[in-house]
C-alpha positions as CSV (number, residue, x, y, z in Angstrom):
1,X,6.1,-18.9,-22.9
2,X,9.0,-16.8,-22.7
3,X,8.9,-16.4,-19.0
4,X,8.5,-20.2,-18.7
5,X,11.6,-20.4,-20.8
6,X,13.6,-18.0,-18.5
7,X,12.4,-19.6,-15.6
8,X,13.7,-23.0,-16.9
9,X,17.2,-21.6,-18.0
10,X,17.2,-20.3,-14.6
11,X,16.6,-22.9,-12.7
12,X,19.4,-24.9,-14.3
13,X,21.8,-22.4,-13.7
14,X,20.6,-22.4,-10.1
15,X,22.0,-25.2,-9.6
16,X,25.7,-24.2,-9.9
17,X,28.3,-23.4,-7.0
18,X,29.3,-19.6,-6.2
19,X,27.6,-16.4,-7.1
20,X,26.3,-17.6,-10.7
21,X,23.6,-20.0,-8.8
22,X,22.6,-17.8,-5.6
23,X,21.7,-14.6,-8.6
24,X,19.6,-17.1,-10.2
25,X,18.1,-18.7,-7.2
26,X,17.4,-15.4,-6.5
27,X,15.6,-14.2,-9.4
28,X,13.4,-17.0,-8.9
29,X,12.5,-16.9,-5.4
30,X,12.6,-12.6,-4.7
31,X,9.2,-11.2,-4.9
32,X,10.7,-8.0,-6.1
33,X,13.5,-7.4,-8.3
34,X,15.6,-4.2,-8.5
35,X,15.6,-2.5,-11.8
36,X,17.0,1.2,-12.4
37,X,14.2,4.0,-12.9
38,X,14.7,6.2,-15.8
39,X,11.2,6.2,-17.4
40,X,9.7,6.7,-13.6
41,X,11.9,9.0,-12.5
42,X,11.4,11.4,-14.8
43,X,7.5,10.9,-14.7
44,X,8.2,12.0,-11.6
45,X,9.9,15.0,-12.7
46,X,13.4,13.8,-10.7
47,X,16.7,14.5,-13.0
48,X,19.2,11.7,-12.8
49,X,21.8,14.1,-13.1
50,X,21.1,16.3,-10.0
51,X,20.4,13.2,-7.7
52,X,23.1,13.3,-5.4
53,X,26.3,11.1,-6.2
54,X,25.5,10.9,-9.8
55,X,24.0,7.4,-8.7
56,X,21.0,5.8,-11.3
57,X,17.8,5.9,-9.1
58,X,16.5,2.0,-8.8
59,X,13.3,1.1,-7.9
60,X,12.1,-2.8,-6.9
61,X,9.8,-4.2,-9.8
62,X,7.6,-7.1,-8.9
63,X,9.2,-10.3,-10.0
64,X,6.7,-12.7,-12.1
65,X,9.4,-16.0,-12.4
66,X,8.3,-17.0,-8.1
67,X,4.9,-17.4,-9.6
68,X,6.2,-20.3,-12.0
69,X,7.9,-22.0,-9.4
70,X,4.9,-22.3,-7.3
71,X,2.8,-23.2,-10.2
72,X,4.7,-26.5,-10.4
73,X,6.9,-25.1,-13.6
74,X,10.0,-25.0,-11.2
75,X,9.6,-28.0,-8.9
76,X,13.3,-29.1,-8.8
77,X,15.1,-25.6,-8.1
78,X,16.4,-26.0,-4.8
């Protein structure tokens, strides 16, 4: 329910001029979403601190809100 919720929030707010309505037309139509990777880095026995830059790592997550919208939960975001 609380994804149905987000999806709806977000589809309203898809609906607005500028960069405010493409983020959350994107977030509902990307399959994947980028997230940064603390827990998996260091699973993976990478230190954040000796990654070059002193950048986070970020992986791409899969994205559950497309799912709503092709399930009919998201019919009207454009």
């Amino acid at each position: 329910r609380a994804l149905s919720a987000l999806a709806a929030h977000l589809g309203g707010l898809a609906r607005l001029p500028g960069h405010g309505g493409a983020l959350a037309r994107r977030w509902l139509t990307q399959p994947h979403l980028p997230a940064k990777g603390n827990l998996l880095t260091q699973l993976g026995g990478v230190d954040e601190l000796l990654i070059p830059g002193e950048r986070a790592p970020m992986i791409r997550v899969p994205n559950p809100l497309p799912a709503l919208a092709h399930a009919g939960v998201l019919s009207d975001v454009a």
